[in-house]
Every structure is written in C-alpha cells, then in structure tokens.
C-alpha positions in Angstrom: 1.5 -43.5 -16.5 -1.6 -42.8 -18.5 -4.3 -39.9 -17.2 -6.5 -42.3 -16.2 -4.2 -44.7 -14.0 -3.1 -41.4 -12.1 -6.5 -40.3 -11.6 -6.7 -44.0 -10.1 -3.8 -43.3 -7.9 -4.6 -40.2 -6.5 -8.5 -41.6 -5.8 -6.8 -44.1 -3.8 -4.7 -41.8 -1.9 -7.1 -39.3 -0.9 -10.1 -41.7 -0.1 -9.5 -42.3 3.6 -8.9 -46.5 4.3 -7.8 -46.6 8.4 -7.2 -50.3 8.8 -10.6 -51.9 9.8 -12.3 -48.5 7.7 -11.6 -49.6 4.1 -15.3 -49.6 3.2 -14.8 -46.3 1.2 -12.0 -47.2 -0.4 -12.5 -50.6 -1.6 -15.9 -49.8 -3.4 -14.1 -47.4 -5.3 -11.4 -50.4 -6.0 -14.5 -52.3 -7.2 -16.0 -49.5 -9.4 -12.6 -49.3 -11.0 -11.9 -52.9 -11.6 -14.7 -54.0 -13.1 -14.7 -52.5 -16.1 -11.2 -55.3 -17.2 -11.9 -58.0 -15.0 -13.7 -61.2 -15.4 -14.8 -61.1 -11.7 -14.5 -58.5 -9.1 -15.5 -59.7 -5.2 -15.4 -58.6 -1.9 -14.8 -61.5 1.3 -16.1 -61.3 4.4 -12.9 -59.9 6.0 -13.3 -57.0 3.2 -10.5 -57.7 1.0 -11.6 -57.2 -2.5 -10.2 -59.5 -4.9 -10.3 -58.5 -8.7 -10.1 -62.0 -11.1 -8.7 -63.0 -14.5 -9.4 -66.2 -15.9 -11.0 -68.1 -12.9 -10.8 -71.2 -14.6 -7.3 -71.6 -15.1 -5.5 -74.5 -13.1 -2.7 -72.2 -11.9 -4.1 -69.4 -9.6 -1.4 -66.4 -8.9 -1.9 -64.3 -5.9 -1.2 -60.0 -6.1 -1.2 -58.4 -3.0 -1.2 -55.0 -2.2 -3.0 -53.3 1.2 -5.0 -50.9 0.7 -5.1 -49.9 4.4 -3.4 -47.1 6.2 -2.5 -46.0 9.5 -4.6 -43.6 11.4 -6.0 -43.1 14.7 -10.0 -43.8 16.9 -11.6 -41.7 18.9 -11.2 -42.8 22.7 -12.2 -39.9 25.0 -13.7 -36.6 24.9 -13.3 -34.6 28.0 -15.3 -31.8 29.3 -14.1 -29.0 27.2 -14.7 -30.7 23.4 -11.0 -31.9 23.4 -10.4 -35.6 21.5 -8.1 -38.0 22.4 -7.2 -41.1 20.5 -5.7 -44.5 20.7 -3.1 -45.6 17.6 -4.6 -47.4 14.3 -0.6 -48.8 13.5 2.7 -47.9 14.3 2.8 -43.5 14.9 5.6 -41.5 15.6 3.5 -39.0 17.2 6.5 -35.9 17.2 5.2 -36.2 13.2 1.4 -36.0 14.5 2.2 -32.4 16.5 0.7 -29.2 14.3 -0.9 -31.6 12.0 -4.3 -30.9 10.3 -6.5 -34.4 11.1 -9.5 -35.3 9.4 -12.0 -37.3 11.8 -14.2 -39.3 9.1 -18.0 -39.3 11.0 -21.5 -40.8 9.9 -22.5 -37.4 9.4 -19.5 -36.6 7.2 -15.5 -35.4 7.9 -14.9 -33.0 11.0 -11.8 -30.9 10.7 -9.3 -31.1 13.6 -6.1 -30.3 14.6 -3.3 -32.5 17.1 -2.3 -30.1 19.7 0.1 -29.4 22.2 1.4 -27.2 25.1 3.3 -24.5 23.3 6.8 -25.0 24.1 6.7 -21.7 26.0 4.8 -23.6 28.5 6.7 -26.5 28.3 9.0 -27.2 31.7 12.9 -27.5 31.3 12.1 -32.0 31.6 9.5 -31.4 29.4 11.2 -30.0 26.5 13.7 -33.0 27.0 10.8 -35.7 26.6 9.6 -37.5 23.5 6.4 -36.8 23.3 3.4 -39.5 23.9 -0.1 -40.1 21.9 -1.5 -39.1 25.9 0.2 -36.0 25.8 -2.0 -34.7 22.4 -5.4 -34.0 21.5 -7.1 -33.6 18.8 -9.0 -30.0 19.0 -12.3 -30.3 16.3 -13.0 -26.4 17.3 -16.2 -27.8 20.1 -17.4 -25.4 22.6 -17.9 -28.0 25.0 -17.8 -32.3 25.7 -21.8 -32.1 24.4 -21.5 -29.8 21.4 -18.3 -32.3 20.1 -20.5 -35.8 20.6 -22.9 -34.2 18.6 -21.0 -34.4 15.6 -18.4 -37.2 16.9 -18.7 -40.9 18.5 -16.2 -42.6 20.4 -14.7 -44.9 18.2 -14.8 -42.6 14.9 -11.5 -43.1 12.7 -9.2 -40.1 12.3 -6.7 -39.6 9.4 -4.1 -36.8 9.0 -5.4 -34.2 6.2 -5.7 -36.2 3.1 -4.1 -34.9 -0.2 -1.5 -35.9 -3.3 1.1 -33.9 -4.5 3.5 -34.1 -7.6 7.1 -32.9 -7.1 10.3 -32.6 -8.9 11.7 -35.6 -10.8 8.0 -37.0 -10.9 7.9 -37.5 -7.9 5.0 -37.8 -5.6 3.6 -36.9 -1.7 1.1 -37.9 0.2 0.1 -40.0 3.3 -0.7 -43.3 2.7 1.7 -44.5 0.2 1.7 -47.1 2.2 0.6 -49.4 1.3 -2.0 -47.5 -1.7 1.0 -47.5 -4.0 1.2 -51.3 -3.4 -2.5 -51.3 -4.5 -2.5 -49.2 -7.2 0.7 -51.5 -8.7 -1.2 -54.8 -8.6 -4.7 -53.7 -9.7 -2.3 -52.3 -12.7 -0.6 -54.9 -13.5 -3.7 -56.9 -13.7 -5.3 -54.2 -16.4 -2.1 -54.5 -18.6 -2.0 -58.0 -18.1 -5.7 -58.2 -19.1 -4.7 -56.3 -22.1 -1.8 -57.7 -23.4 -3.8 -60.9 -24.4 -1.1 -63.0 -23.2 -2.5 -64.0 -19.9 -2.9 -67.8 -19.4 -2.5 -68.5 -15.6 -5.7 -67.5 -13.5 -4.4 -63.9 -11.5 -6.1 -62.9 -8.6 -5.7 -58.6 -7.6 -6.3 -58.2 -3.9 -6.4 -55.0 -2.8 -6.0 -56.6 0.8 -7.5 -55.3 4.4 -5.6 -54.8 7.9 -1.9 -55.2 7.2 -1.0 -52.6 9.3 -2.5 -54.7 12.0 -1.1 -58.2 11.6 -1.4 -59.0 8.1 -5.2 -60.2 8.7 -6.3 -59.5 5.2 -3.2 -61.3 3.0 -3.8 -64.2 5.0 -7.8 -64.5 4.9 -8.0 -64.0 1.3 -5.1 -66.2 0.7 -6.6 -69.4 2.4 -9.7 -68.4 0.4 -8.0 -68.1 -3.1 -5.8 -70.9 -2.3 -2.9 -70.1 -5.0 -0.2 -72.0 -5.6 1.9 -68.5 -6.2 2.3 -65.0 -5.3 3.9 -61.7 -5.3 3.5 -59.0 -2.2 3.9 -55.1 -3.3 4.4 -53.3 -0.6 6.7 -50.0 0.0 10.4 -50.3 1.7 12.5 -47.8 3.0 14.2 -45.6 0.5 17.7 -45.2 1.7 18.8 -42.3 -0.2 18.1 -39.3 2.3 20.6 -37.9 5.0 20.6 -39.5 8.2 20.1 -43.8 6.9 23.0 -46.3 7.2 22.9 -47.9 3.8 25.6 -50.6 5.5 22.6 -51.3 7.8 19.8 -50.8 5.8 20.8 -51.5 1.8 20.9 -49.0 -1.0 17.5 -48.0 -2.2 16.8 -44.9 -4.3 13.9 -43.3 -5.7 13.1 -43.7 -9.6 16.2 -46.9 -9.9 13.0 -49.1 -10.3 11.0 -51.7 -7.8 12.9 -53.8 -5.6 13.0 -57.1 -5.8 13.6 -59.1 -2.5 16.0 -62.2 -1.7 16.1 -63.8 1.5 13.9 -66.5 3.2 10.6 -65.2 2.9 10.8 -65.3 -0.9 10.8 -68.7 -2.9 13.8 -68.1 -5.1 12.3 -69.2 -8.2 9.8 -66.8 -7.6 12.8 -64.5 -7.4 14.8 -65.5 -10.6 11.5 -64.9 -12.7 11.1 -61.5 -11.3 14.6 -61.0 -12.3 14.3 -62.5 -15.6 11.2 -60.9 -16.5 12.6 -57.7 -15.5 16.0 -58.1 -17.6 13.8 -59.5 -20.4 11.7 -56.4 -20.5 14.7 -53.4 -19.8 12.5 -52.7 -16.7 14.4 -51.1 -14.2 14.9 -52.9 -10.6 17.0 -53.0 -7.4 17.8 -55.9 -5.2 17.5 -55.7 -1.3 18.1 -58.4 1.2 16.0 -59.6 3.6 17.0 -62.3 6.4 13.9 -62.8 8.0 10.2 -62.8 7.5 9.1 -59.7 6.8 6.6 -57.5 7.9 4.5 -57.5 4.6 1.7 -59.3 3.4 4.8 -61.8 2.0 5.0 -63.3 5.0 1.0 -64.5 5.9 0.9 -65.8 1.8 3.9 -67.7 1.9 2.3 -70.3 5.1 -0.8 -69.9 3.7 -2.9 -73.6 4.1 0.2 -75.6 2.6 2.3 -73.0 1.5 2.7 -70.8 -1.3 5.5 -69.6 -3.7 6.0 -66.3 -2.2 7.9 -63.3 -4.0 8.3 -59.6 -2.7 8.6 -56.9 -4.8 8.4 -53.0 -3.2 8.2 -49.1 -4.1 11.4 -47.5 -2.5 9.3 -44.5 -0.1 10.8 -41.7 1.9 9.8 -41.0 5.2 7.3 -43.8 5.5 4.1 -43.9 8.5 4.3 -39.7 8.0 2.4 -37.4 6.3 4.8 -37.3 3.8 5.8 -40.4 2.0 7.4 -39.9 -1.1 7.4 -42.3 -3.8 8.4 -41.9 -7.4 5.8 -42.3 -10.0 8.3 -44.5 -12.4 8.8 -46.9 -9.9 5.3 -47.6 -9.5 4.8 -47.7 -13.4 7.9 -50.0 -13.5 6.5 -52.6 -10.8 3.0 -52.6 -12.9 4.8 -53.7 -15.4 7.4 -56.1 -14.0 4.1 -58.1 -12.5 2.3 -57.3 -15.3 5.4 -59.7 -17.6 5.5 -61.8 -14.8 2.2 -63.0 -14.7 2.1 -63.7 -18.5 4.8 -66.1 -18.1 3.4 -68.4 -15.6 1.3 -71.5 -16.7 0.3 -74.5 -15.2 3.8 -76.3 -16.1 5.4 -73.7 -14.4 7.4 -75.7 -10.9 8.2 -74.1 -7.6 9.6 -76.9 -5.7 13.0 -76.7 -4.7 
C-alpha cells in the first residue's frame, strides 16, 4: 500500500460518517475519486458512485459502506447531562469510560459516556448488563442551558475518532466497518483504471445506511442497474480467544480477503473470484454462508430483476467497538483481487445458471 492510498484510508477512518451523517465523508470520497474516474456522482439517497467507462454494455457494481455506527442526541436533562438513542447495533459495556465526539453545526464537542462508579453500584447492580438508559454522555456543561447552547437534540455522536498501526501491519480504529470496505472498492477501481485493461463499465459506490437496512446498496443498485456485483464488507476474524471456529469458520488476519460461498453469492461470481485470485498468487480464504447475509450482498443480489452477487470481506477483530482490527495486506489483497476481477468481465461474460 502506497503513501497516498494510506493517507486515503486513514481520511476515511477519522472523518466521522454515522449512518444518515455521511455528508463529510463522502465529499472527501468525491475529492479523491475524481482525479481517475470518468464520472464521480452523488444520488439522492447520498451514495456516491465513482464510474469507469459509462458506456460499456456490461455495468459491474462495487459496494463498500461508508457508514458507521454511532449514536443521536435524544435528551438533555437539567444538569447538562446527554443521553442518546443507538445509530446501529452497540454493545454499550464497550461504550462505558469512552471518549465520544458529538459532531455539532458549530463544530465537535468533546464528551465522555459515564457511569455510576462501581463503588456505588448495588450488589443486583453489579450483576446487570448495562443499558444505553443507564449512560450519559457528560460534554463538561454547567447546566441543561449552557449544553443546548453548543448541542441540539438530534446531533450525531461518534466514539473518539483516530487510526493506529500495530504489529504485523496491522491496523486500529473504529469504523473499519465498513471504511475498509470502501477504501478496497474505490482502490480497486484506481488500479483497475490504471492497468488499461478495463473493458466492462465498473461502478465504485461508496454506499449510505448499511448499518440500518442496507438502504444505500439497494437505492444505488436500482439506479445503476448492473447486471453484476461484488459486496466488501468486513467479517468476523476468528482467530482470537474466546470464538468457536466449528461455529463460526476459520478466519485470520493477514491470510488474505475472504471469499464467500453460499446462497447469497451467484457461484460463477464465486469461481472468478477464485480464479482471479489463484491466477494472480493473491492470497484468500473461503467462508461459508447459508443464508442471506447481513451486507450490502444481500439488497444487490434482488435488485430490480436480480443481479450476479459475489461477497468478498476483510477478516476484523472485535467488530462495532472502538477497536476493530484489520490487517493492512488484506485490504491491499482485496483491492487487488477486485481490481483482476473486474478486468476480466466483458459483455460475453454469462451468469445464468
């Protein structure tokens, strides 16, 4: 991974994107994008959708959400405290002690998520996983009046923003899901782009509101109406204590992308992955999937009459916490799987079984 594609990543990643907040983040996608593309656009939903070769007759869908979880302002009381309602799926044990950013017209706020200190806490109390209405979100306000001058009800709130390389090049921060899915297919376009081998017409979405119901994958599908397409998203890396890898599959950091089989992925879709991969010595893993899944995989594949739907995803410790973990070779290995991919798709390319 080149200087300048990690200074992309690590934009992404600390540029706050709260599903239904992407604004920031998606017009730094757009500055990024348009310096390879042939057309860079934003829908009315918000997804931005970077283009190569709009006039080809076979149109080939990347998706990647750029959205993360995150929390809204709901309530102040009396005293200045904030409380919040969910944006996506929390833990909120990971939320206690955390330092929160709440992102304001008049610019970020710095909080933190409190709690009674377990002095305090009664002998049921100790016992109890903690709720969201058992935190707050303390911003430092004297009182209710002093915080609503600097915050509104409805305000988006992320945990402290911030990128981190580790051992093994490895890498931490929130948000790797799903900006690592992002990053990969806004890559894969570039090297595409470069390679001069491109024939098929590939379509980079850096997509909106996964985290909420897949709203974005399946607006900006119907709109691009391709006849294929390939989902990045992250999946759980198995390879840390406490996962059953009879229940869950055997997924490690740095062994490459996975690839998924299963009935949410067309399986010719799947055997080119594969065969691109092999053709290419890029390193990937398999994992099975017997259901639809909860990516941007399964809007595209019943998009208008259906597409031809592959999955591929970055193995990522720890996922919805402040500390996902992703390994940088992976992600440079799944720009390039999609990257190969891509190149070998024309418009005599079939998909039917």
């Amino acid at each position: 991974m080149d200087s300048t594609s990690l200074g992309f990543l690590k934009t992404l990643l600390e540029t706050p994107s709260p599903s239904g907040y992407e604004g920031d983040v998606q017009r730094f996608v757009r500055d990024y994008a348009k310096d390879f593309a042939d057309e860079v656009h934003t829908d009315v939903h918000g997804n931005v959708i970077v283009v190569k070769n709009p006039d080809a007759p076979l149109r080939v869908m990347l998706a990647g959400h750029c959205d993360q979880i995150g929390l809204i302002v709901q309530h102040v009381d009396d005293d200045g405290f904030l409380y919040v309602q969910q944006i996506g799926g929390w833990d909120p044990q990971v939320l206690i002690g955390q330092r929160m950013t709440v992102w304001t017209d008049k610019g970020p706020v710095f909080g933190v998520v409190g709690r009674k200190p377990i002095h305090l806490l009664t002998e049921d109390e100790r016992k109890q996983v903690p709720k969201m209405r058992d935190l707050w979100l303390d911003i430092g306000a004297a009182n209710k009046e002093e915080a609503l001058k600097t915050v509104r009800i409805g305000d988006a709130v992320t945990v402290e923003l911030g990128f981190r390389e580790s051992r093994n090049n490895l890498a931490v921060s929130p948000a790797m899901d799903d900006k690592a899915g992002c990053w990969v297919v806004i890559e894969a376009l570039r090297r595409a782009a470069e390679s001069k081998k491109l024939t098929c017409g590939l379509y980079a979405v850096s997509t909106v509101q996964e985290e909420l119901g897949l709203r974005g994958a399946r607006t900006s599908a119907f709109g691009i109406d391709p006849q294929v397409g390939v989902a990045v998203d992250v999946t759980h890396a198995t390879d840390c204590p406490s996962i059953d890898k009879k229940e869950e599959g055997d997924v490690r950091l740095g062994r490459g992308p996975v690839i998924h089989r299963g009935p949410n992925m067309n399986h010719k879709v799947v055997e080119r992955l594969i065969k691109a991969a092999d053709a290419n010595k890029i390193a990937y893993q398999l994992a099975a999937t017997g259901r639809a899944t909860g990516t941007d995989a399964n809007a595209m594949q019943i998009s208008r009459a259906g597409m031809a739907t592959g999955l591929v995803s970055i193995p990522n410790r720890y996922m919805h916490s402040p500390i996902e973990m992703i390994s940088l070779d992976d992600l440079d290995r799944a720009a390039d799987l999609l990257a190969r991919f891509a190149e070998n798709l024309d418009a005599e390319a079939k998909f039917t079984p």
